[in-house]
C-alpha positions in Angstrom: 5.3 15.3 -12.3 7.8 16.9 -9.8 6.9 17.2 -6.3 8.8 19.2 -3.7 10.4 17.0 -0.8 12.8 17.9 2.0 15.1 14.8 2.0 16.9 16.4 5.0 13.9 15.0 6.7 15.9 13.4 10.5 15.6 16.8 12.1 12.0 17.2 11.2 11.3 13.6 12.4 11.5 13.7 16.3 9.9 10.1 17.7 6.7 11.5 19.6 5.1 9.7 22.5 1.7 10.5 21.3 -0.4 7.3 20.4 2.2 4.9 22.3 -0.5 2.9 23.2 -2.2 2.7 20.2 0.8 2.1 18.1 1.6 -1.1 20.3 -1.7 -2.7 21.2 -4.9 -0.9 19.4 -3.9 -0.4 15.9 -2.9 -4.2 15.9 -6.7 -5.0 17.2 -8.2 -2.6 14.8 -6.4 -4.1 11.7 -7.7 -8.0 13.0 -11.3 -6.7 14.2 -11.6 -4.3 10.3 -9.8 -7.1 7.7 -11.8 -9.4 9.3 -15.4 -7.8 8.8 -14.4 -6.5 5.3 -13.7 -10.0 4.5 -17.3 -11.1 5.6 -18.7 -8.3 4.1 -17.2 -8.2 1.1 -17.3 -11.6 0.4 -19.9 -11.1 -2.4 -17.6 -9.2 -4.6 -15.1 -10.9 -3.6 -15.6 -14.3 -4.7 -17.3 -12.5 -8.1 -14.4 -10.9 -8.8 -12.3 -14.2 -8.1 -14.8 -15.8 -10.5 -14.7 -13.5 -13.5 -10.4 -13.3 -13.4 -10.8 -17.6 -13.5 -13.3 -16.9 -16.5 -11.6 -14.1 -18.4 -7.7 -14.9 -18.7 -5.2 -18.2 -18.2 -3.4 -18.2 -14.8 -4.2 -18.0 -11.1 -6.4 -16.0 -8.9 -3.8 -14.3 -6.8 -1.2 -13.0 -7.7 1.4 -13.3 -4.9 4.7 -11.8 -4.7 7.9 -11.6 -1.9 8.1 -8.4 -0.3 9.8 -7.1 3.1 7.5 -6.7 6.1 8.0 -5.4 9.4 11.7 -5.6 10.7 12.6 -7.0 7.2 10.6 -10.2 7.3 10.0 -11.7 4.2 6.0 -12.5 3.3 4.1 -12.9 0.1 1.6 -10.0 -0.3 -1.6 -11.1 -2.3 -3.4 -9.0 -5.0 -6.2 -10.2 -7.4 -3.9 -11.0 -10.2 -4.7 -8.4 -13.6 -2.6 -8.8 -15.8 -2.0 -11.4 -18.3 -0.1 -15.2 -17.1 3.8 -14.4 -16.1 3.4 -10.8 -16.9 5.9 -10.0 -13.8 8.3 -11.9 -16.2 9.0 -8.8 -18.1 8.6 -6.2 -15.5 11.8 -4.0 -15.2 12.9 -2.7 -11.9 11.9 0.6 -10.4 9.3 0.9 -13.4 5.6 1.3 -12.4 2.9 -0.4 -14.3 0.4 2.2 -16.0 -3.1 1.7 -16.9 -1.9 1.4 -20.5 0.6 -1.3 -20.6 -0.9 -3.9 -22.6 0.0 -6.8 -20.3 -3.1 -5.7 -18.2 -6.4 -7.3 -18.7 -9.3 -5.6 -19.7 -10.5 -6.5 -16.2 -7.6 -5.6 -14.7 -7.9 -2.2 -16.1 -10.7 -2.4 -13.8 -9.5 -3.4 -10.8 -6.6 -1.3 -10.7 -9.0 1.9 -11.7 -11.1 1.1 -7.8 -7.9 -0.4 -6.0 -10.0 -4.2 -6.2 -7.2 -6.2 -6.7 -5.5 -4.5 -3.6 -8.6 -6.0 -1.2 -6.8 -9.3 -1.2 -4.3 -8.4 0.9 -7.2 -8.2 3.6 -6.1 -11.6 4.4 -2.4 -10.0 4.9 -3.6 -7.5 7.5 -5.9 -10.8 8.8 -2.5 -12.8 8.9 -0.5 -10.1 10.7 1.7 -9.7 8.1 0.3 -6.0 6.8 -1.6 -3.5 8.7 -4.4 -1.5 6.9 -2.4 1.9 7.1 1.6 2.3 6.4 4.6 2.2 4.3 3.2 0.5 1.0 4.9 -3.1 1.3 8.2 -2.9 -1.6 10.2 -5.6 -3.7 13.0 -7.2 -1.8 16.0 -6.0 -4.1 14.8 -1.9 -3.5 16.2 -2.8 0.2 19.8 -2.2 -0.7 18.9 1.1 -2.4 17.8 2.7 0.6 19.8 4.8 2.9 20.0 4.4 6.6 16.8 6.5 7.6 14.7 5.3 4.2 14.6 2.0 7.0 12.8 3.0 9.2 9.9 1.9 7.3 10.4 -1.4 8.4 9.9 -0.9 11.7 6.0 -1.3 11.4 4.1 -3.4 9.4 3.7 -2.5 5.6 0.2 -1.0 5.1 -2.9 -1.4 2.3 -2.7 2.5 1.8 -0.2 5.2 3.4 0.7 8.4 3.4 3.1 8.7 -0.1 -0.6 6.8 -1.8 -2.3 10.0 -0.7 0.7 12.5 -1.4 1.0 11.3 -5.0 2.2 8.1 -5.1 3.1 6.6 -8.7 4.0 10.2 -9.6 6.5 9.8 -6.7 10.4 8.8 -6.7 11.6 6.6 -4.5 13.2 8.9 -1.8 9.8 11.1 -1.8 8.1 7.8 -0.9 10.2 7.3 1.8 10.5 10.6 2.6 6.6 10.4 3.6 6.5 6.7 4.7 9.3 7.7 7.7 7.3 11.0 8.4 4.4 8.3 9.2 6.6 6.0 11.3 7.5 7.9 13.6 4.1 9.9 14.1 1.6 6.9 14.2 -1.8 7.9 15.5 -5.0 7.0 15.5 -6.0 10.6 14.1 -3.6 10.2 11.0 -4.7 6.6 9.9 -8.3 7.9 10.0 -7.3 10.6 8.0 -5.4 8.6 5.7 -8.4 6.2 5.2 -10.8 8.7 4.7 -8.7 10.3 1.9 -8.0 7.0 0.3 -11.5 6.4 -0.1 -11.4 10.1 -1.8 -8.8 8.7 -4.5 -10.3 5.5 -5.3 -13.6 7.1 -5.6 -12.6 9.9 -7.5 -9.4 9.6 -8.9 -5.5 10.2 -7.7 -4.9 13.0 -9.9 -7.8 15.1 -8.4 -5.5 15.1 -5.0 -2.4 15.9 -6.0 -0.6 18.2 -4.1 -3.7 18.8 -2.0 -2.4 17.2 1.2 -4.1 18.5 5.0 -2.6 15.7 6.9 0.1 17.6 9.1 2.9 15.2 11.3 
């Protein structure tokens, strides 16, 4: 699927003053103060779905991985693992994993459908390593790929949902990912991560290809 992006994107992407103060202090206290209650709220579902991956299929829980964080700090981001034991083995670069590749689990299929397996990096945005909205968190060996003003993305902490998931994501390329992850960057806002919440609910509820295209959130 081809998706119109302006890569030219620098003069389009003037730093704005608006939500200074959230940017530095409240968005922080809103990630703690939100992972924190989802956790405790969740934790029913939670610990069932830990439960029936330990019952289903050989290998761990989690399924934890290296990726760059904020100013390039490397973390391990944690997922509910569904696919089968040493699946990433045999995962090729720059190639995303579709609901049909046979190394997923039949829960995993699951999991992946509703975004579940993405709740365990609740304890990420607990830890401070993620925050509930940005750039999606990458692998460490995209980092020498990117261009100069792809990097801005690590100048905040990587997010559990961002603007390139509701813009199309998987049906993305790399540089149309970035194109919207910089756009985000440099416009943080309380107004824009409520809107990107709200619409994320939208997709896992209904699907991703029901938004395609249909963006409203203007930078």
């Amino acid at each position: 699927m081809q998706t119109q992006v302006n890569y030219n994107i620098n003069p389009h992407l003037q730093r704005s003053n608006k939500g200074g103060v959230y940017r530095r202090y409240f968005k922080r206290i809103l990630d703690f103060t939100l992972s924190l209650i989802a956790i405790i709220v969740l934790s029913p579902l939670l610990v069932s779905v830990a439960i029936t991956i330990r019952l289903e299929s050989k290998g761990p829980i989690f399924f934890a991985q290296e990726r760059p964080g904020k100013d390039k700090k490397i973390f391990k981001v944690y997922k509910f693992r569904t696919m089968v034991q040493d699946a990433v083995k045999y995962q090729k670069v720059g190639v995303e994993v579709i609901g049909s590749d046979s190394r997923i689990t039949s829960l995993g299929k699951f999991l992946r459908r509703f975004k579940i397996d993405e709740l365990a990096q609740l304890i990420n945005i607990l830890k401070g390593d993620m925050s509930i909205v940005g750039p999606r968190p990458t692998l460490p060996e995209y980092m020498e790929q990117y261009e100069d003003w792809e990097l801005k993305r690590f100048n905040e902490r990587p997010g559990l949902t961002g603007l390139a998931q509701i813009n199309g994501n998987i049906y993305l390329e790399r540089q149309e990912k970035s194109t919207f992850d910089v756009r985000y960057v440099e416009n943080i806002r309380f107004i824009i991560d409520l809107k990107i919440v709200i619409k994320t609910v939208g997709i896992v509820l209904f699907g991703e290809e029901k938004f395609i295209n249909k963006s409203d959130i203007k930078m």
